[in-house]
N, C-alpha and C positions, 0 to 999 in steps of 0.2 A: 112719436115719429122716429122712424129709423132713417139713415141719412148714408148713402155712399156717394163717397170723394174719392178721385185721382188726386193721390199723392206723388209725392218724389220715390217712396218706396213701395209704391203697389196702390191698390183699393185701402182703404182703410173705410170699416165700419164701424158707426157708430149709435147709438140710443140712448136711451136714461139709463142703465145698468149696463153697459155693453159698449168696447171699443177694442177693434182690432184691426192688423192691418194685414190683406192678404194680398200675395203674389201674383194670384189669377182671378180674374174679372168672373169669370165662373164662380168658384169657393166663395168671392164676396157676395155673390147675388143670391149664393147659398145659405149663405149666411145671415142676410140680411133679410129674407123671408122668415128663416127659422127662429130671428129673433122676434120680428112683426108677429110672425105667429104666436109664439110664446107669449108678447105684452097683448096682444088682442085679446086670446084668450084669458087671463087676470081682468082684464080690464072687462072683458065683456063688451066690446066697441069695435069697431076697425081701426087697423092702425094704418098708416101711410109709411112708402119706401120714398123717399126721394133721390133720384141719381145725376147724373152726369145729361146736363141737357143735348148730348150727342145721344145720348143710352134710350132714350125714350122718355115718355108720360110717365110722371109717379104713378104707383100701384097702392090700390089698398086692400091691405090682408085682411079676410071677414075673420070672426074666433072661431074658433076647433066646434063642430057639431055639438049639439047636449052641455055645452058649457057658457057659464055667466057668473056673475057677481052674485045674482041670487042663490045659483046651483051650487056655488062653491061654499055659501052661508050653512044651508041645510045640515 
């Protein structure tokens, strides 16, 4: 799961490997796709974004075409 918070200093994102905090609501949403993508793909699973209950429904990111846990064994 990837996680954006309003903080005191901006967006801040976070995941299992991954935490930062960004000035513009943009760059965090950017970011925090680009990470879900990234652990989807390893995982081989969808990941979920959870945001700010103003921001919308969590999303979940599918993994990158042609990629799994098996593809990545091969």
């Amino acid at each position: 799961m990837v996680e954006i918070k309003e903080v005191a200093a901006g967006f801040q994102v976070s995941g299992a490997h991954y935490d930062e905090v960004f000035h513009s609501r943009f760059k965090a949403t950017m970011a925090a796709h680009a990470v879900a993508l990234g652990d989807a793909t390893t995982a081989g699973r969808p990941v979920a974004i959870t945001m700010p209950l103003d921001w919308g429904e969590t999303v979940l990111v599918e993994p990158g075409p042609g990629t799994s846990r098996a593809a990545n064994r091969a």
